[in-house]
C-alpha atoms as one frame of an Amber mdcrd trajectory, in Angstrom:
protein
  -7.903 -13.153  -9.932  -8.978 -12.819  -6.452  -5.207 -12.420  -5.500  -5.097
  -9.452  -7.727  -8.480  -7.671  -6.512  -8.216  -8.670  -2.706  -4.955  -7.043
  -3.358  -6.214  -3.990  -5.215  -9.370  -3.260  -2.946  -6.737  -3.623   0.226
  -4.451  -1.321  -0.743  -6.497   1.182  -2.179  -8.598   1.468   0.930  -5.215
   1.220   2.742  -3.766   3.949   1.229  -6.440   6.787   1.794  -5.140   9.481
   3.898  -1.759   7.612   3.936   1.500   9.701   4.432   2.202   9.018   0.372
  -1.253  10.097  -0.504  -0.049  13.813   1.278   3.231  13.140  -0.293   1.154
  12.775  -3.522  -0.902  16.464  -2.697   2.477  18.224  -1.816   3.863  17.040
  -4.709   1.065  18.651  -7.045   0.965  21.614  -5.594   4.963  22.172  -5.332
   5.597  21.101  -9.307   1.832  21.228 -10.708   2.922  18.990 -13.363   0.474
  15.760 -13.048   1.912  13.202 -15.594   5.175  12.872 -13.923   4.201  12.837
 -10.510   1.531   9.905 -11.376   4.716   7.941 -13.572   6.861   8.238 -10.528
   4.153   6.727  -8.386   4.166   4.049 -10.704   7.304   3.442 -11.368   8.316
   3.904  -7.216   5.925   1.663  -6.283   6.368  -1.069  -8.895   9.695  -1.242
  -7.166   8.838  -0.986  -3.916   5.958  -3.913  -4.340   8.119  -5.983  -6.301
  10.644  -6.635  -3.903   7.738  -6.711  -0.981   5.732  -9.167  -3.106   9.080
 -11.699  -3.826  10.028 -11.543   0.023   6.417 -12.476   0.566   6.698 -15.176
  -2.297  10.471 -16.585  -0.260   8.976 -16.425   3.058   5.753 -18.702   1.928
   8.119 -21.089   0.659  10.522 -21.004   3.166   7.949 -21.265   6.338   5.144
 -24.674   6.765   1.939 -23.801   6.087   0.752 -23.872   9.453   3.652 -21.490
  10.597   2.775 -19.262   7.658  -0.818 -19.259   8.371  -0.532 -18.142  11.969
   2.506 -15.558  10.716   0.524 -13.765   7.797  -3.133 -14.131  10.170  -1.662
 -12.228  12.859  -0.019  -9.590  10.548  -2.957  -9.182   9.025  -4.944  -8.746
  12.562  -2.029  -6.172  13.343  -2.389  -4.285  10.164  -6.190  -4.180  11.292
  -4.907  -2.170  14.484  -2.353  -0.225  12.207  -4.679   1.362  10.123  -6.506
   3.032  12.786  -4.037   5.019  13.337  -3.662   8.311  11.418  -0.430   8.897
   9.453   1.234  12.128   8.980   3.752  12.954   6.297   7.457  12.746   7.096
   9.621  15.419   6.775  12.512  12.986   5.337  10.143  11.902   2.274   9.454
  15.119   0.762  12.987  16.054   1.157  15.650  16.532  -2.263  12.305  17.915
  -3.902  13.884  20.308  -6.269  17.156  18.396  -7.252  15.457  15.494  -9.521
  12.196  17.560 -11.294   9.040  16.246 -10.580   9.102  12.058 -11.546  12.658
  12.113 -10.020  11.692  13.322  -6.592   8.595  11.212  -7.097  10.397   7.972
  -7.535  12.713   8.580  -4.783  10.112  10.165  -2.292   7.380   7.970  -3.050
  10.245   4.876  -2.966  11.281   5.954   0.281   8.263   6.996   2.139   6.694
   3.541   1.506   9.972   1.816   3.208   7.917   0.041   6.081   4.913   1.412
   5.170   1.570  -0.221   6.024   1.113  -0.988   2.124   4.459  -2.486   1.596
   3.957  -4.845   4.778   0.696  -5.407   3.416   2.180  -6.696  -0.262   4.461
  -8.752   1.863   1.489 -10.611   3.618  -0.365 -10.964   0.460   2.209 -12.427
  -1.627   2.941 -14.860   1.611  -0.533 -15.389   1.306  -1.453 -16.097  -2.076
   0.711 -18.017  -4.578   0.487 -15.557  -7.298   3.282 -13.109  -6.595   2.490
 -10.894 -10.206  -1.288 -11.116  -9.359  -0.448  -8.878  -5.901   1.861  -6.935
  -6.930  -0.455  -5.921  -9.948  -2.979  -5.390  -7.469  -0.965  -3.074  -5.139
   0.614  -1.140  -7.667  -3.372  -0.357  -9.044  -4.907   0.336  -5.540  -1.938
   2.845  -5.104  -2.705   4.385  -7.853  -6.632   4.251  -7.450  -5.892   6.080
  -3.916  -3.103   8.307  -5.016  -3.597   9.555  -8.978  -7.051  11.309  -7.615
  -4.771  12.913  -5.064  -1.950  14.501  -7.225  -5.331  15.685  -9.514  -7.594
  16.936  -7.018  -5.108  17.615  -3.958  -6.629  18.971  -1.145 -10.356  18.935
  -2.313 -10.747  15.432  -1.955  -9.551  15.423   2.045 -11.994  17.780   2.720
 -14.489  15.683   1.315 -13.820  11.864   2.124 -13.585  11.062   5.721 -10.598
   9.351   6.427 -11.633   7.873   9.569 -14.711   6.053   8.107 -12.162   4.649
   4.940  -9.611   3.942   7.809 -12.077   2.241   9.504 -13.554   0.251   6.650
  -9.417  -0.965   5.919  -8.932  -1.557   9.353 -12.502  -4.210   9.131 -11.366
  -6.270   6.080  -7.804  -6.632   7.166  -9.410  -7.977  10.551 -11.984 -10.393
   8.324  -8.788 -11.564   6.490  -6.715 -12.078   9.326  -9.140 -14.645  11.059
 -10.152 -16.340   8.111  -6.651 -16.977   7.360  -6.110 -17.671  11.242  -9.060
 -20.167  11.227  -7.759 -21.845   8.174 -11.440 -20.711   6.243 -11.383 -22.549
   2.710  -8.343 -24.387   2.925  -6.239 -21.207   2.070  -2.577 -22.799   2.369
């Protein structure tokens, strides 16, 4: 369980003024069809996370645990850094907008946007750090859609509202708390 909602909480901060979360807002606005958009998310992400969470499931098995710890500490101390730094949507992930409808270009957008993206890395470290693969990738998939399902809804009203520095900031904090708790070995994690 607390794979699933360190997972969940991580991501969802994580995501918050992330470039898919103004993929999510240009999507509403350009089809203004909800239900798709919010499937494709799903169904892009489940994707995306599952083959982030089984890398980090192969490289947990595949390093020692005292290589592993200092591996997934410091990425998690780097993702700390990461997320203080604003993201901006790319061109190249909105693009092919009109060919597939709305969950077509979601999938593939949403799919390729979060190629490298600080949530996918993050999946990858949490699966490398907790055994229970399903558990995180449950969790990501939700926190996506806690940050991004608001978005296609609401759109632009909620990032005039919510400032992302402050949620930034807050992600940036616990990825730093779980980065040297797994660096200092805290509760026998591995």
């Amino acid at each position: 369980m607390e794979a699933f909602l360190i997972s969940t909480g991580v991501v969802a901060l994580g995501e918050m003024g992330d470039k898919t979360q103004l993929l999510a807002i240009v999507l509403a606005t350009m089809f203004r069809k909800p239900l798709p958009i919010v499937a494709g998310i799903l169904v892009a992400t489940l994707l995306n996370h599952a083959g982030a969470g089984l890398l980090g499931g192969w490289v947990a098995q595949a390093l020692g645990p005292d290589v592993l710890r200092w591996i997934v500490g410091g990425s998690f101390v780097a993702m700390a850094v990461w997320m203080l730094v604003p993201d901006q949507l790319d061109d190249a992930a909105a693009g092919g907008r009109q060919r597939f409808g709305a969950f077509g270009t979601t999938v593939v957008a949403f799919f390729l946007a979060e190629m490298g993206d600080k949530t996918q890395i993050a999946t990858v470290a949490l699966a490398a750090r907790y055994a229970d693969t399903f558990a995180v990738v449950m969790g990501t998939t939700l926190g996506m859609l806690l940050a991004n399902v608001p978005a296609v809804f609401l759109g632009e009203k909620i990032a005039q509202k919510v400032s992302m520095r402050v949620v930034h900031g807050i992600a940036a904090l616990i990825f730093a708390v779980l980065g040297v708790l797994t660096l200092l070995n805290v509760g026998q994690l591995f």
